[in-house]
C-alpha positions in Angstrom: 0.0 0.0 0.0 1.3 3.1 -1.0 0.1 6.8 0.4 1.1 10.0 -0.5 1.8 12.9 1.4 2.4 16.7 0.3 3.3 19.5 2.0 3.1 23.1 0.9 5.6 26.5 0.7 6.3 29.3 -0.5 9.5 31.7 -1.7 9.4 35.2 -3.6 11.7 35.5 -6.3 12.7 37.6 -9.3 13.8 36.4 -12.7 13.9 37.8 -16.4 13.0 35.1 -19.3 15.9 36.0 -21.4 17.6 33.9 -24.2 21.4 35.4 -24.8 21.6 33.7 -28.4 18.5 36.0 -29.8 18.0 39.2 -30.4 16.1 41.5 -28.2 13.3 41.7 -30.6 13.3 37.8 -30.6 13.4 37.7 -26.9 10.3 40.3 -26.6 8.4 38.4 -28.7 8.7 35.3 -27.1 9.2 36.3 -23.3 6.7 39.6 -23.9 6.8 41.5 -20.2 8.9 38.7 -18.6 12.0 39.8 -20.5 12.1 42.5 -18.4 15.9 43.8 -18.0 15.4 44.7 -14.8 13.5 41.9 -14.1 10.2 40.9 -12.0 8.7 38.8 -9.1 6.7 36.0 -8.3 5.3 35.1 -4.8 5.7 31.0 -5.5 3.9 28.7 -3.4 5.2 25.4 -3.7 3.1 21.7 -3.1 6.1 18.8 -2.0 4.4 15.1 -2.6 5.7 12.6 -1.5 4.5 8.7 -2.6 5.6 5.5 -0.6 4.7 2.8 1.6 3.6 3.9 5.2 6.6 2.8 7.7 5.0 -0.3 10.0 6.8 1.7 12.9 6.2 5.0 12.6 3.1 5.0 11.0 4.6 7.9 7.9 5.0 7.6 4.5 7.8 10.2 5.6 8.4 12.7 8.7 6.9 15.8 8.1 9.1 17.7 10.1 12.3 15.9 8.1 10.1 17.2 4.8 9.8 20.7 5.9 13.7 20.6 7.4 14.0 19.5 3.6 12.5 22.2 2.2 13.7 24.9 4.2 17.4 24.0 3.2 17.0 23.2 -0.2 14.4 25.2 -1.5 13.4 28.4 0.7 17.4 29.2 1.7 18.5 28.3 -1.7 15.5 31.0 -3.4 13.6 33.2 -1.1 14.3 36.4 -1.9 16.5 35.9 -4.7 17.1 37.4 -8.0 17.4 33.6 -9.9 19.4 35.0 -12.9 22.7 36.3 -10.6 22.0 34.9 -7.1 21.5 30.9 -8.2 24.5 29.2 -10.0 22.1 27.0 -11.7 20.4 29.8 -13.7 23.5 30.7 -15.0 23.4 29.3 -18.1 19.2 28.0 -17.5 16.5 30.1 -18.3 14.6 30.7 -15.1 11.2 29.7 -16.4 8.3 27.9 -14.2 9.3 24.8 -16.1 12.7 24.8 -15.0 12.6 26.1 -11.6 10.2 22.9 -10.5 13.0 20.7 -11.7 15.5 22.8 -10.1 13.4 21.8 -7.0 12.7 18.3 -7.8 16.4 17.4 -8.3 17.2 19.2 -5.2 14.8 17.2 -3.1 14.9 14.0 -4.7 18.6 13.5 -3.5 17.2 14.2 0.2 14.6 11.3 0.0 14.9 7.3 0.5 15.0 5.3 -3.0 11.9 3.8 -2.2 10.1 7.1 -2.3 8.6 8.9 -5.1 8.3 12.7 -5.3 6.1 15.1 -7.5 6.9 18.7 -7.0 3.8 21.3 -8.1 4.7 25.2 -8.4 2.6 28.2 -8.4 4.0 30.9 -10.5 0.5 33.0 -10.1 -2.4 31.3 -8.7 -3.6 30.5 -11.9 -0.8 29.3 -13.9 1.5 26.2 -12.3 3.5 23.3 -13.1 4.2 19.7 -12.3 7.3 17.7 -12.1 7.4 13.9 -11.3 11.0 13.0 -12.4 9.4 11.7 -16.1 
């Protein structure tokens, strides 16, 4: 029997949606608004799920307090209040988009976790536009 459990967050951020190897006409077309040069902020909110077999002795699927602990290092220190483009390696060279933060997160948690668990990471850019990342 398998259960899952999720937890949620939250972090503020700013990024620009920038592509180096267009042009700036190119990259306002595409990006629009997001390509601003002096960027912009979200106020994420962030759903951790976690999938597995309940533990026989403690009765979790995982700790929630480990999962927040989790979080807190790997996602909130790493982010909150952050400009993504110059303040996270990672963005370097990555394009800061929804898409590619929630893998950014995934691939930060997923190292954290037992083998035997399963993680699917769900990020709010606005309330109405989010994505999902299960490792597939």
């Amino acid at each position: 029997m398998k259960l899952t459990v999720s937890r949620k967050a939250h972090f503020n951020a700013a990024h620009r949606l920038y592509n180096s190897k267009w042009s700036e006409d190119k990259n306002n077309q595409v990006f629009g608004k997001c390509n601003n040069p002096n960027f912009h902020g979200h106020n994420y909110e962030l759903i951790v799920s976690v999938t597995g077999p309940v533990n026989s002795e403690t009765g979790y699927v995982i700790d929630m307090a480990l999962l927040k602990q989790i979080i807190k290092q790997e996602v909130e220190n790493n982010l909150d209040h952050k400009n993504l483009n110059l303040d996270v390696k990672e963005f370097e060279s990555v394009n800061p988009t929804a898409e590619n933060i929630c893998i950014y997160i995934y691939n930060n948690i997923k190292t954290r976790l037992d083998s035997n668990l399963d993680l699917e990471i769900t990020l709010y850019e606005t309330p109405r536009n989010f994505v999902k990342y299960s490792g597939i």
